[in-house]
TORPA-4810 file (N, C-alpha, C, O; in nm, 3 decimals):
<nodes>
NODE_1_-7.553_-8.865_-18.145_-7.650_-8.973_-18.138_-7.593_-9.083_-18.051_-7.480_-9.114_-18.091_X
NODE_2_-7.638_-9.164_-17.927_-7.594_-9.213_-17.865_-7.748_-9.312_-17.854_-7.862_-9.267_-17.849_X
NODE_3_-7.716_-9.424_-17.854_-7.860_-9.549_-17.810_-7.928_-9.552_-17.945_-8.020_-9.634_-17.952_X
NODE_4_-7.901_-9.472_-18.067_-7.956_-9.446_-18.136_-8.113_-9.357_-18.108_-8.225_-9.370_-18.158_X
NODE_5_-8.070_-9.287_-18.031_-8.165_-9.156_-18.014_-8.071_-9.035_-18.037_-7.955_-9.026_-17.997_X
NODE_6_-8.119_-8.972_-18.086_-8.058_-8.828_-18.107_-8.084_-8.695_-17.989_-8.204_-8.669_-17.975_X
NODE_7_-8.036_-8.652_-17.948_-8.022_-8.572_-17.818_-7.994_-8.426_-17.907_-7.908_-8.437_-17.994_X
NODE_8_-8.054_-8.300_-17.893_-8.042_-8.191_-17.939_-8.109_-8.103_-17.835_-8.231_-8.109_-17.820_X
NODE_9_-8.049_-8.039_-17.779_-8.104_-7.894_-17.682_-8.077_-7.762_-17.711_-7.975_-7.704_-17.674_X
NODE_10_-8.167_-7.712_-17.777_-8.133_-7.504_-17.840_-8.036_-7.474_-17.781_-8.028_-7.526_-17.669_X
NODE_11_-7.953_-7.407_-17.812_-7.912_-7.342_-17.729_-7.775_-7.386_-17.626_-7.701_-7.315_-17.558_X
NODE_12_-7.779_-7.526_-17.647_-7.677_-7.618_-17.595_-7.625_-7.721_-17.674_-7.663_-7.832_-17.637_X
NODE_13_-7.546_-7.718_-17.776_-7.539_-7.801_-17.917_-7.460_-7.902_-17.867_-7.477_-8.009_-17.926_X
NODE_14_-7.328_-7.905_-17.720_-7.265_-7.973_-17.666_-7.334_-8.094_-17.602_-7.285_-8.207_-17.597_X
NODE_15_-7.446_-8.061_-17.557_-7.529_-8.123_-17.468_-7.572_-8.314_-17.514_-7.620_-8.353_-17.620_X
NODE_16_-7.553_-8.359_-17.452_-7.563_-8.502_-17.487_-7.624_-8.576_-17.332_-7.632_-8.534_-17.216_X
NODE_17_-7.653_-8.691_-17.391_-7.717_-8.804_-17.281_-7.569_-8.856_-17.177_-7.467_-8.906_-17.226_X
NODE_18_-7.586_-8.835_-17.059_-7.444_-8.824_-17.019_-7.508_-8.876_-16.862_-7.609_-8.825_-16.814_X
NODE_19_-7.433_-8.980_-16.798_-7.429_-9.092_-16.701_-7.398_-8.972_-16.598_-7.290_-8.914_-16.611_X
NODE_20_-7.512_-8.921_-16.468_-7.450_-8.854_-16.392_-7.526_-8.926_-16.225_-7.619_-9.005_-16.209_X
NODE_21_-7.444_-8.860_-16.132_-7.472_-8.890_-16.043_-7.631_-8.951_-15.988_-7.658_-9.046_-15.915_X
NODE_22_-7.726_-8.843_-16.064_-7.898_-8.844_-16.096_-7.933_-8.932_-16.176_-8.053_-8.952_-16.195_X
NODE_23_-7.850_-8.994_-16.234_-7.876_-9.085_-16.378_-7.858_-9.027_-16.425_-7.803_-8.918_-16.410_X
NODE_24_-7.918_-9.105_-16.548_-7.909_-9.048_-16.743_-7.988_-8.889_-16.776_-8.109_-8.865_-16.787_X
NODE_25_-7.885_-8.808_-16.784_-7.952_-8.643_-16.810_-7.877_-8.600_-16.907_-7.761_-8.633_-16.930_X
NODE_26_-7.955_-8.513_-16.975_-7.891_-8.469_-17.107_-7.847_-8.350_-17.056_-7.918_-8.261_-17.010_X
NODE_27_-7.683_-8.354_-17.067_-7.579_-8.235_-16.980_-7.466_-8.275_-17.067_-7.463_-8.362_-17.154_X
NODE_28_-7.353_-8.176_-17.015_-7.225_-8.174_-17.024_-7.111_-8.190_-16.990_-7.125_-8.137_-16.881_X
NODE_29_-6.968_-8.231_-16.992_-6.924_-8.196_-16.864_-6.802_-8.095_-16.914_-6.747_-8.106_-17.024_X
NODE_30_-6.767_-7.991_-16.810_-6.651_-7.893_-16.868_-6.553_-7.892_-16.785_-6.554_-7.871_-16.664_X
NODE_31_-6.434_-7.926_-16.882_-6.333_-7.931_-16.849_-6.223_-7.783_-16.892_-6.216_-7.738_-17.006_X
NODE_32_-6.145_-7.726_-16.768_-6.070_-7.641_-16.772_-5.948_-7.623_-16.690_-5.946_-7.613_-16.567_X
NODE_33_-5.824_-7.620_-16.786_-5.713_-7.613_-16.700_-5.651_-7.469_-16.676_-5.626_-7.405_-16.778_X
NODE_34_-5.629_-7.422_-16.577_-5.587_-7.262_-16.544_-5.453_-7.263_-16.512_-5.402_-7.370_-16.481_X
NODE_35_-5.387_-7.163_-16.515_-5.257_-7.124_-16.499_-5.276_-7.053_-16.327_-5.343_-6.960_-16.283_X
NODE_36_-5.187_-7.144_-16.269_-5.199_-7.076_-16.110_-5.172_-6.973_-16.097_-5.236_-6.903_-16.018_X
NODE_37_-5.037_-6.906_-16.193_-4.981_-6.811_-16.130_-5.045_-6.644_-16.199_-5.023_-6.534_-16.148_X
NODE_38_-5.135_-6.675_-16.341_-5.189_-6.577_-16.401_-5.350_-6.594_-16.370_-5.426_-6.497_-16.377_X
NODE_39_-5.392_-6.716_-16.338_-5.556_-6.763_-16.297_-5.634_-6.747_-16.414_-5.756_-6.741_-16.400_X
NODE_40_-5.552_-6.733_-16.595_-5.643_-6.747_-16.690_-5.639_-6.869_-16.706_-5.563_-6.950_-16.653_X
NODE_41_-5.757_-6.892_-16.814_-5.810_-7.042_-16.844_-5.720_-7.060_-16.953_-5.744_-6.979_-17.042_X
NODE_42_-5.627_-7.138_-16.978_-5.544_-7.199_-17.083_-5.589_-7.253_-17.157_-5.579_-7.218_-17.275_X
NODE_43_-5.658_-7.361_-17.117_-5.782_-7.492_-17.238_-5.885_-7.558_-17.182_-5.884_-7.639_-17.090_X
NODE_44_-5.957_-7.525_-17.233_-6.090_-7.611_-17.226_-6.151_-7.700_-17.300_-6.107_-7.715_-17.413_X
NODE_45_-6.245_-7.768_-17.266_-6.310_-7.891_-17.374_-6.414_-7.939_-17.287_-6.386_-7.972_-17.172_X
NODE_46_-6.522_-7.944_-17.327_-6.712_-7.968_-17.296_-6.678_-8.142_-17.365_-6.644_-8.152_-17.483_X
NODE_47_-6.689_-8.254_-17.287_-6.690_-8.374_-17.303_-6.795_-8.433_-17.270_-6.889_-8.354_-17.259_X
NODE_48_-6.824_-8.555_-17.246_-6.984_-8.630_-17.246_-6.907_-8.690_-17.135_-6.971_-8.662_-17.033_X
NODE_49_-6.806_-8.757_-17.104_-6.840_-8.894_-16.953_-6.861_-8.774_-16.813_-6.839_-8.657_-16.780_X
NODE_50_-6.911_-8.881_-16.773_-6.990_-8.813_-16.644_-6.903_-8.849_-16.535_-6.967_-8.869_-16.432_X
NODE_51_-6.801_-8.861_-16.525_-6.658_-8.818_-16.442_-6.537_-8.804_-16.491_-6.503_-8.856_-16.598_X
NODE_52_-6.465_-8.738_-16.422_-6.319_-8.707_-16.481_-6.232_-8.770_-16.493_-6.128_-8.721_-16.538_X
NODE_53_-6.240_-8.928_-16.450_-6.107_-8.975_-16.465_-6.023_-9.036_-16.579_-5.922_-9.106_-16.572_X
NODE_54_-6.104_-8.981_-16.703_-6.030_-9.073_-16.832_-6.016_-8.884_-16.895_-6.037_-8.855_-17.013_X
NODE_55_-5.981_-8.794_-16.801_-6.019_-8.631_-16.873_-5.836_-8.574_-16.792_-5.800_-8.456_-16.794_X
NODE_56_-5.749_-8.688_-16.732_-5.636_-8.589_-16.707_-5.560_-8.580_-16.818_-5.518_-8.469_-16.851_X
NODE_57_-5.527_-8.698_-16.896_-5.407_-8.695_-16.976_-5.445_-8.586_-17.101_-5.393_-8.476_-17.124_X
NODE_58_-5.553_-8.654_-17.173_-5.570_-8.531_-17.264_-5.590_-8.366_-17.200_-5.574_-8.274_-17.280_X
NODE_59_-5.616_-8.341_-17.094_-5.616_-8.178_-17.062_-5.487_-8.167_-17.045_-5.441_-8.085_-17.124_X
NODE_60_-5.403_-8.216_-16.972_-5.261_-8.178_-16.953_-5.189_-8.140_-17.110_-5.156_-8.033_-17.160_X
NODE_61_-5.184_-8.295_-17.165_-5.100_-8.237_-17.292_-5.165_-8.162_-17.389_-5.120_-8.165_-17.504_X
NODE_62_-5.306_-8.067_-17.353_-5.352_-7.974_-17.443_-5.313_-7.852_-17.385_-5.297_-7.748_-17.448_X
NODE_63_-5.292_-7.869_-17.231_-5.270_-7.712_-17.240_-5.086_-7.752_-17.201_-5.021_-7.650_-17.178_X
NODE_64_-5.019_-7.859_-17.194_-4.833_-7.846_-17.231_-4.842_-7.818_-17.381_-4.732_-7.787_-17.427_X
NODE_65_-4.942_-7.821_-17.471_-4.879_-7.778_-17.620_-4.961_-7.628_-17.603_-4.943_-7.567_-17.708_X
NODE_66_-5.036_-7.557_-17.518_-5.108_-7.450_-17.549_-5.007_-7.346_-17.514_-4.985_-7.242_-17.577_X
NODE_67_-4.935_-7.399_-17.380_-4.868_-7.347_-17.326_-4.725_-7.320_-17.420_-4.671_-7.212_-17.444_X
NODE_68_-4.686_-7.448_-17.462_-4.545_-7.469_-17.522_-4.422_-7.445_-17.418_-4.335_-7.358_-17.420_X
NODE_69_-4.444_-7.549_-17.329_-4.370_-7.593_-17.194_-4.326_-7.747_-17.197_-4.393_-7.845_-17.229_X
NODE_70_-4.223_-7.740_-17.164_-4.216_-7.924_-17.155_-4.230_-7.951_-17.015_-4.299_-8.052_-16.999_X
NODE_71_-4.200_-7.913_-16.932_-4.224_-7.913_-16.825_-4.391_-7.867_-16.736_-4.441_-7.755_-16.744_X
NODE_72_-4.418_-7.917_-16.701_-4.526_-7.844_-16.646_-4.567_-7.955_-16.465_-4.540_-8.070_-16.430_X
NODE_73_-4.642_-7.839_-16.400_-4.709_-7.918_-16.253_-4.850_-7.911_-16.306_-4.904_-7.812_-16.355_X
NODE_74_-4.926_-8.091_-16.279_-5.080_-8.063_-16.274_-5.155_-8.080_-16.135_-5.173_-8.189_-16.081_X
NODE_75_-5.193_-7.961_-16.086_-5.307_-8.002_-15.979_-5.450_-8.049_-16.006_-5.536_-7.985_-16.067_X
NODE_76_-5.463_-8.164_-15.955_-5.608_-8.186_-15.981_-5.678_-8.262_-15.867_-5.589_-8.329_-15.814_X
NODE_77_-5.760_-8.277_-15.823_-5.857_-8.346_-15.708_-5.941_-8.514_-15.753_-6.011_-8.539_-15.852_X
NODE_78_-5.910_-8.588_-15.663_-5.904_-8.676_-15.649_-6.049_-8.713_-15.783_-6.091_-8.787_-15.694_X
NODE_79_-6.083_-8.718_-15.822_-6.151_-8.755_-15.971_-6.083_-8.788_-16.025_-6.080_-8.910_-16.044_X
NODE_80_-5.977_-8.699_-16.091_-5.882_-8.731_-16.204_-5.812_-8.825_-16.186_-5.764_-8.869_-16.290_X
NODE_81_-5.760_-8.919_-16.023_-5.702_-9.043_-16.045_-5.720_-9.090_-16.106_-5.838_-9.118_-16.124_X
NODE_82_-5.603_-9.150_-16.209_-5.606_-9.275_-16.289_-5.435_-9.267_-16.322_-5.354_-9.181_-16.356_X
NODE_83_-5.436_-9.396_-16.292_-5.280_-9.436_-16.275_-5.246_-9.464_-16.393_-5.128_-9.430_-16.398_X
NODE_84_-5.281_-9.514_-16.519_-5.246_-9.555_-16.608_-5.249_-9.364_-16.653_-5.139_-9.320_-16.687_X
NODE_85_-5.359_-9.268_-16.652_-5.318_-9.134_-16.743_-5.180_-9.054_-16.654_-5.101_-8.984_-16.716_X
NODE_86_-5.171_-9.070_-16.546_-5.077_-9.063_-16.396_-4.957_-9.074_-16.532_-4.910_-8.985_-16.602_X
NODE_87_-4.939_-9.194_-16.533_-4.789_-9.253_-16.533_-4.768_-9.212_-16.698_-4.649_-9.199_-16.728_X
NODE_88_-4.858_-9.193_-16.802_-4.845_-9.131_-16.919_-4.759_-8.986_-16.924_-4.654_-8.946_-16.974_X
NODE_89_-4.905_-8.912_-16.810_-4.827_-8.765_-16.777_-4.698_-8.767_-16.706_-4.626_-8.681_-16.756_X
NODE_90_-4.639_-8.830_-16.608_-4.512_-8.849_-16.596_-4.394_-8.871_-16.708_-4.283_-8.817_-16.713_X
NODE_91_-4.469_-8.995_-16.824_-4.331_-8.969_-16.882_-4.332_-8.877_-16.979_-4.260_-8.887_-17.079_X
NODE_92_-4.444_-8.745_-16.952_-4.378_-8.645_-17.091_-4.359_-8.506_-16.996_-4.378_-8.388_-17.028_X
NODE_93_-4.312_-8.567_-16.855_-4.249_-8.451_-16.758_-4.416_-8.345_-16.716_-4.430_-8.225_-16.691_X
NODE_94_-4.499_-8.440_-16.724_-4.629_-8.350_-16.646_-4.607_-8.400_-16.501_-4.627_-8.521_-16.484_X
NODE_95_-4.582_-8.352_-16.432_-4.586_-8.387_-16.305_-4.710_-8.434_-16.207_-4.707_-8.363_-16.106_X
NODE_96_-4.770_-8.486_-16.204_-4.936_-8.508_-16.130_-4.923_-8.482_-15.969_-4.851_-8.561_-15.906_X
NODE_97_-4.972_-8.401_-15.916_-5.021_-8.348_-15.759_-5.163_-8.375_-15.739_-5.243_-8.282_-15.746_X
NODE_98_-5.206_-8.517_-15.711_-5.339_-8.573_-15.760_-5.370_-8.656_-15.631_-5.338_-8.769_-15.670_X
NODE_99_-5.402_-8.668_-15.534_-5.471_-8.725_-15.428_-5.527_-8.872_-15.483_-5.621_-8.861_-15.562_X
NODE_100_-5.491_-8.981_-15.459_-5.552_-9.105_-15.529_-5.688_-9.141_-15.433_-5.695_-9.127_-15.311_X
NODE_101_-5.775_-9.183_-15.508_-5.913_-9.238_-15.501_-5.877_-9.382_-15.400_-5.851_-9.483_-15.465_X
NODE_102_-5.875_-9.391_-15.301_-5.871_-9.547_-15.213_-6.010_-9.583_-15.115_-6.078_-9.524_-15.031_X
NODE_103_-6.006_-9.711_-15.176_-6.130_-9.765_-15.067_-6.075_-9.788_-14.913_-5.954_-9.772_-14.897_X
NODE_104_-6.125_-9.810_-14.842_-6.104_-9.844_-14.707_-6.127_-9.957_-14.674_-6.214_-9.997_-14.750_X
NODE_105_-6.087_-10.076_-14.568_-6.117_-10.180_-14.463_-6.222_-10.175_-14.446_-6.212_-10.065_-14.390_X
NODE_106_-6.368_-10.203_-14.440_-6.438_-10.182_-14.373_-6.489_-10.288_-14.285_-6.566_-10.280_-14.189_X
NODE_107_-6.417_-10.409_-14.349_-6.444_-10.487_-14.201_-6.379_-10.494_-14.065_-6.261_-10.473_-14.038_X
NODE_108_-6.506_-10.539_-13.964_-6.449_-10.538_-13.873_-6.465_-10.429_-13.808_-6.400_-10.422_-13.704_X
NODE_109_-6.551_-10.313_-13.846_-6.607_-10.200_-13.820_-6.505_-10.113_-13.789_-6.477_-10.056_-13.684_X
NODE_110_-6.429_-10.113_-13.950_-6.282_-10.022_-13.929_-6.183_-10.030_-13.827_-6.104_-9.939_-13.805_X
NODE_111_-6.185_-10.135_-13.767_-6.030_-10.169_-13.667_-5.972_-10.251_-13.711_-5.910_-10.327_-13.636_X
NODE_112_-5.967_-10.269_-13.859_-5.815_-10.394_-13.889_-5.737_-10.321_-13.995_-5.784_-10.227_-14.058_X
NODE_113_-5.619_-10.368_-14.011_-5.515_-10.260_-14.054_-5.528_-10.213_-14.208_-5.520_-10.300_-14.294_X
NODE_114_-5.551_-10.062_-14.249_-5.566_-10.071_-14.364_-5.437_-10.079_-14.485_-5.325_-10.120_-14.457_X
NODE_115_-5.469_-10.041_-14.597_-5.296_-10.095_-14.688_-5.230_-10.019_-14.650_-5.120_-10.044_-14.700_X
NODE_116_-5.224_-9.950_-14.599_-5.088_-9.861_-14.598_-4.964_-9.938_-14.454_-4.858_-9.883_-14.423_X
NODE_117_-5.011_-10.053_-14.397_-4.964_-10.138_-14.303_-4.891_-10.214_-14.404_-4.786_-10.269_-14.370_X
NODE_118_-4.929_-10.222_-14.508_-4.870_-10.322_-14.562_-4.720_-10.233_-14.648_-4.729_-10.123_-14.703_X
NODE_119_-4.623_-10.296_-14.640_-4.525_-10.243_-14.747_-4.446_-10.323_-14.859_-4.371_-10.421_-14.856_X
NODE_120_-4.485_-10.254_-14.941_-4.430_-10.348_-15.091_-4.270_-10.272_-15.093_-4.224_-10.159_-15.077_X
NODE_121_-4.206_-10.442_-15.132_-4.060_-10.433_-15.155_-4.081_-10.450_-15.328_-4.123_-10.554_-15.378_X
NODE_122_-4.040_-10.320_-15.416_-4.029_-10.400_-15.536_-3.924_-10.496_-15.588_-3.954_-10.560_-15.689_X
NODE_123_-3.774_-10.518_-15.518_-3.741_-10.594_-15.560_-3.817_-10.756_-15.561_-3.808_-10.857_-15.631_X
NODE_124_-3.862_-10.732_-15.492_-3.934_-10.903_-15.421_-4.060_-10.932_-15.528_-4.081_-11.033_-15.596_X
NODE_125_-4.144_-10.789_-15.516_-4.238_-10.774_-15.563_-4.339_-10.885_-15.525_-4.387_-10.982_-15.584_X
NODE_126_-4.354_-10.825_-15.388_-4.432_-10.858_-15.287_-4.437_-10.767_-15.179_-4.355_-10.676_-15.178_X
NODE_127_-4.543_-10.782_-15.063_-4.558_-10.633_-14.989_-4.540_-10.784_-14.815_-4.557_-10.905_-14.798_X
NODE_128_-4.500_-10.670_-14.741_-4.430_-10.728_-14.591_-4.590_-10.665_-14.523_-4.644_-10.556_-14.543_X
NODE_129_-4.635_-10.782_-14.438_-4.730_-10.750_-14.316_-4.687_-10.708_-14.208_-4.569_-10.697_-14.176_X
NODE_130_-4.818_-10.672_-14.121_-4.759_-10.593_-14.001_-4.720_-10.688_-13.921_-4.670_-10.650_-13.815_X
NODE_131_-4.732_-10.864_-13.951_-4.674_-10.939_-13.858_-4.526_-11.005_-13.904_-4.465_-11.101_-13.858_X
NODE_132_-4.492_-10.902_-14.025_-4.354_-10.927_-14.116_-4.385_-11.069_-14.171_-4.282_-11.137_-14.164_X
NODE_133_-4.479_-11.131_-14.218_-4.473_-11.191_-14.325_-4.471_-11.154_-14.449_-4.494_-11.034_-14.460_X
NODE_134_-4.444_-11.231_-14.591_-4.461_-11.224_-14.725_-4.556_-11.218_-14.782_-4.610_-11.328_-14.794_X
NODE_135_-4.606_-11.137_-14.826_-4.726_-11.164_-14.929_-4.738_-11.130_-15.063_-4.788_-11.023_-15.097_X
NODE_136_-4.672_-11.258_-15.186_-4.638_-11.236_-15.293_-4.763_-11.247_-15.372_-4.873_-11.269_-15.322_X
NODE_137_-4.734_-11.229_-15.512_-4.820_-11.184_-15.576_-4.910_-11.308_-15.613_-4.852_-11.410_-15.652_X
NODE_138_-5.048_-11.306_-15.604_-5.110_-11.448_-15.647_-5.205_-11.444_-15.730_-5.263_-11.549_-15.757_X
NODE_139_-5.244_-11.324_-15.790_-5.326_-11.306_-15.913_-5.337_-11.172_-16.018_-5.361_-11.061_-15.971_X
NODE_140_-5.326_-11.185_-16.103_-5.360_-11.068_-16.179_-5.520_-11.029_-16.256_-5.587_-11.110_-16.321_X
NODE_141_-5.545_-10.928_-16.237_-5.683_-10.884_-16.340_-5.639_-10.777_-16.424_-5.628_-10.659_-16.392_X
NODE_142_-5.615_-10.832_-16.543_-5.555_-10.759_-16.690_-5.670_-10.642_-16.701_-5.637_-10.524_-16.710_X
NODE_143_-5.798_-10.681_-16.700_-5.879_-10.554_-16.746_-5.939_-10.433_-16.606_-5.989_-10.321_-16.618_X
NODE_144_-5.919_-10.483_-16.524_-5.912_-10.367_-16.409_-5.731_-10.355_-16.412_-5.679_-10.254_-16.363_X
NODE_145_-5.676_-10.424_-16.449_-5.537_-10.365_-16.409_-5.480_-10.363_-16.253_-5.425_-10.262_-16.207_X
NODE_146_-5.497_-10.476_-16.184_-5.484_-10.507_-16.070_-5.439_-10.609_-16.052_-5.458_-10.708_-16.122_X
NODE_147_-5.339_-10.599_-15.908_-5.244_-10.746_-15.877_-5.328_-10.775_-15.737_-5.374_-10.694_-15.656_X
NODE_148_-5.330_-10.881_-15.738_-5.365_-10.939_-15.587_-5.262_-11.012_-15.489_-5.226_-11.128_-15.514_X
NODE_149_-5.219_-10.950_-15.390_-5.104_-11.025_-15.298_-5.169_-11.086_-15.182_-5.236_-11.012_-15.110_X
NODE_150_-5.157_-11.232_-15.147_-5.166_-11.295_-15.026_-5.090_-11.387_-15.001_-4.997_-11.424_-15.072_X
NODE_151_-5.123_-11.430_-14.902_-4.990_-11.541_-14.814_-5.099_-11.667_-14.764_-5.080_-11.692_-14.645_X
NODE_152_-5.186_-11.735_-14.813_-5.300_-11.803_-14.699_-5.240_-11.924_-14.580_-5.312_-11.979_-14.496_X
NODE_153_-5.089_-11.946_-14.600_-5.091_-12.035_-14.513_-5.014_-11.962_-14.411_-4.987_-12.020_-14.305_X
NODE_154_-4.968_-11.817_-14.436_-4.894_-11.743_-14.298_-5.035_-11.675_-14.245_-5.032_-11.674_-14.122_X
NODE_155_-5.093_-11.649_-14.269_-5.185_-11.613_-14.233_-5.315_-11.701_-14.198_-5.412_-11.627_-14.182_X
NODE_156_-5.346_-11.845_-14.182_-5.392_-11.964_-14.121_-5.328_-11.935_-13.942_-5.402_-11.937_-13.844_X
NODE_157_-5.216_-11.915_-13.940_-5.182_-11.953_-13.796_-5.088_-11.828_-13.718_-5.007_-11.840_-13.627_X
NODE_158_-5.135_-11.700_-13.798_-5.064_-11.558_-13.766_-5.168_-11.530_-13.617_-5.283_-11.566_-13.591_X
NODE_159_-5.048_-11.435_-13.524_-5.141_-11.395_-13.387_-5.224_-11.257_-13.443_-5.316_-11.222_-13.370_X
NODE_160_-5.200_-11.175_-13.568_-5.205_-11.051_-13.539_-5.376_-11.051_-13.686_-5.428_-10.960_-13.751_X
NODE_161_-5.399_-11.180_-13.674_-5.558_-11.181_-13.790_-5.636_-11.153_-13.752_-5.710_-11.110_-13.840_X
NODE_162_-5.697_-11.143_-13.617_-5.734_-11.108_-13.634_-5.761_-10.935_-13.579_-5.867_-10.886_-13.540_X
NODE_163_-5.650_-10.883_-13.592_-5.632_-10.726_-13.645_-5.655_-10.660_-13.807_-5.675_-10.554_-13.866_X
NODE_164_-5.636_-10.805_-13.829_-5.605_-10.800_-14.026_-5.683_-10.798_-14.096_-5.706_-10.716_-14.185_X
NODE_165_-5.770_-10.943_-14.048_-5.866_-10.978_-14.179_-6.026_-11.024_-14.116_-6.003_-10.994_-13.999_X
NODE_166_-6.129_-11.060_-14.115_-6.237_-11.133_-14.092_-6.265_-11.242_-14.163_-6.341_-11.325_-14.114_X
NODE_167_-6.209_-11.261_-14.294_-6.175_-11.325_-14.375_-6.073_-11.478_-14.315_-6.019_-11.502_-14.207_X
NODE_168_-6.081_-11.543_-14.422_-5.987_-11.706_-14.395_-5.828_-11.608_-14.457_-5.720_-11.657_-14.422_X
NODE_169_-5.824_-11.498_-14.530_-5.637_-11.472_-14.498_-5.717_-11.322_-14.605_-5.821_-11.283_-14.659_X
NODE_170_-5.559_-11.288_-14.576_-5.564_-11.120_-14.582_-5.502_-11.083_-14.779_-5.390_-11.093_-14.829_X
NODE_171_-5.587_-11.056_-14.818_-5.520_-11.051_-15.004_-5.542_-10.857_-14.995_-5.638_-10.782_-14.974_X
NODE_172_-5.390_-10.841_-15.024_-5.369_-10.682_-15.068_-5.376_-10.664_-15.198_-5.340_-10.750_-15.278_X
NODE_173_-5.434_-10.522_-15.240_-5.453_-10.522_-15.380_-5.356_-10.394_-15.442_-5.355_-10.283_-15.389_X
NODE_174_-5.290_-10.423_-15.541_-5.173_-10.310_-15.617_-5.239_-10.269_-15.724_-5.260_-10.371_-15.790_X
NODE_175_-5.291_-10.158_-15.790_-5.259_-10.153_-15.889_-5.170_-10.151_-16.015_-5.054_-10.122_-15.986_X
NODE_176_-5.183_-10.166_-16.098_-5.065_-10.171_-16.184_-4.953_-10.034_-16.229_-4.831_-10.032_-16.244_X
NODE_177_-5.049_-9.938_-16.239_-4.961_-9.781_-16.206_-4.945_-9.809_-16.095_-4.881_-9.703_-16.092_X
NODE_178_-4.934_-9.867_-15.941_-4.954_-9.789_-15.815_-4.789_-9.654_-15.816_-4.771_-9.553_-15.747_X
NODE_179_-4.714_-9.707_-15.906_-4.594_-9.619_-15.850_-4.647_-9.499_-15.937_-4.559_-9.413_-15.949_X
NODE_180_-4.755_-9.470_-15.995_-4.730_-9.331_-16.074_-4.825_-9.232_-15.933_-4.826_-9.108_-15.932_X
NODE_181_-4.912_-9.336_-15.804_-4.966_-9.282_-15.742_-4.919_-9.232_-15.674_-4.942_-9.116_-15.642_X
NODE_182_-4.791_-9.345_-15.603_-4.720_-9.279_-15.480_-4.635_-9.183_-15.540_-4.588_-9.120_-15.445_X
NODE_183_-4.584_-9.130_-15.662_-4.517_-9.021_-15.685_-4.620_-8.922_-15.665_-4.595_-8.829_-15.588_X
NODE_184_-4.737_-8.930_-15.725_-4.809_-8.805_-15.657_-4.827_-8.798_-15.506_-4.817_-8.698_-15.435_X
NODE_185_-4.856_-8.931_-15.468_-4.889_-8.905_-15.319_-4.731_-8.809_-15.242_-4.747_-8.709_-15.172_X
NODE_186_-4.622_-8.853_-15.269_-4.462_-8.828_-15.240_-4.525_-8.644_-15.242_-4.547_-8.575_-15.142_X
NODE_187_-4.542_-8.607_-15.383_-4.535_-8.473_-15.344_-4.611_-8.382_-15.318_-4.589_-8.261_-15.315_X
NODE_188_-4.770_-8.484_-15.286_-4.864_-8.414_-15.180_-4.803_-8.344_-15.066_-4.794_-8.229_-15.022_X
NODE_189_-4.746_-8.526_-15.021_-4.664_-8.466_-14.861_-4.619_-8.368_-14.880_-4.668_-8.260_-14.849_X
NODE_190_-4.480_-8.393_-14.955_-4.375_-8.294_-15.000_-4.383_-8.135_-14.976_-4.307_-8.061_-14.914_X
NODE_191_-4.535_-8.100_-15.065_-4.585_-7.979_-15.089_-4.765_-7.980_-15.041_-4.858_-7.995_-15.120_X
NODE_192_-4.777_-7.954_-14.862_-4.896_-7.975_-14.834_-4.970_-7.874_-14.882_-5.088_-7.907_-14.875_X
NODE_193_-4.958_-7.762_-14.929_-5.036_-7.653_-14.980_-5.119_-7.671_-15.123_-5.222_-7.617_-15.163_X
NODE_194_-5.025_-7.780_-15.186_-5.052_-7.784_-15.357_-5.222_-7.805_-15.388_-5.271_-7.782_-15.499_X
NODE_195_-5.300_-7.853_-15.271_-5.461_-7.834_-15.307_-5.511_-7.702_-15.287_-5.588_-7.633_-15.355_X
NODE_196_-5.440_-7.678_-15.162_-5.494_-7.521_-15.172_-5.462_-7.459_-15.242_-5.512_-7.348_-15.222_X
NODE_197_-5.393_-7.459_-15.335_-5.358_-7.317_-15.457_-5.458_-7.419_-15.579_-5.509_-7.370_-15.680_X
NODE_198_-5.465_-7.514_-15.553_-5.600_-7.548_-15.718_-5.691_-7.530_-15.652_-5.804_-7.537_-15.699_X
</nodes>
């Protein structure tokens, strides 16, 4: 029962009112993790949200106890980002091979530099521009889980703004996992095949 309407389909007892791309349709969603090297289905589970990204941590540690592995690799496609289930499955040795979800620049009709120009020093804990200025941290959002880095007065009288921003100064955004991303991103590179075998 969800809205306080009750949802029942013969034949489909899983079936619930579920947020999808089409809107509100009474569906499912199925989740299944496979073993690469045998290609059987290890564990499954029919859930209600209408995307995957709150569906990595619990599939992993259902099929590391199905399995009875402490170790294990998860491939999954860019849905399942989420840095906070990311950095969970890291510390019980799930490894994540997960492509992260990133927006793009779009101002400026895609010619100004996107984040990956930017590089975060964590000792500083702040990220260096492409015109080697500082840009420390100047806000947090606790419930998205996001840091905001800018510099507004190096960037008032920088030559390279407008490459940067369209904007009055250039604010980079971190998430708060970002390091559970770049470990996956690390062994995307690492291992360029790992999408093609999921």
């Amino acid at each position: 029962e969800r809205l306080g309407i009750q949802h029942h389909v013969t034949g489909e007892p899983e079936a619930r009112l579920m947020r999808s791309p089409q809107g509100n349709r009474t569906a499912y969603n199925l989740q299944t993790a496979v073993d690469t090297d045998t290609h059987l289905i290890v564990h499954h589970e029919t859930v209600q949200d209408g995307d995957d990204s709150r569906q990595l941590q619990p599939m992993a540690e259902a099929t590391q106890t199905a399995l009875e592995r402490g170790n294990l690799s998860i491939l999954a496609d860019a849905g399942y980002s989420n840095g906070e289930q990311q950095q969970r499955c890291e510390e019980r040795n799930l490894a994540c091979h997960i492509p992260p979800r990133r927006t793009v620049n779009n101002q400026g009709g895609g010619q100004l530099y996107q984040a990956d120009a930017f590089h975060y020093e964590p000792a500083r804990d702040a990220y260096r521009c492409p015109a080697d200025h500082w840009l420390p941290l100047k806000q947090r959002n606790a419930s998205q889980k996001v840091l905001y880095y800018a510099n507004p007065s190096a960037c008032a009288g920088c030559r390279l703004k407008p490459r940067c921003t369209a904007g009055r100064w250039r604010t980079v955004t971190r998430h708060q996992y970002e390091s559970a991303f770049e470990t996956s991103r690390q062994r995307l590179t690492e291992d360029p095949k790992a999408m093609t075998r999921r």
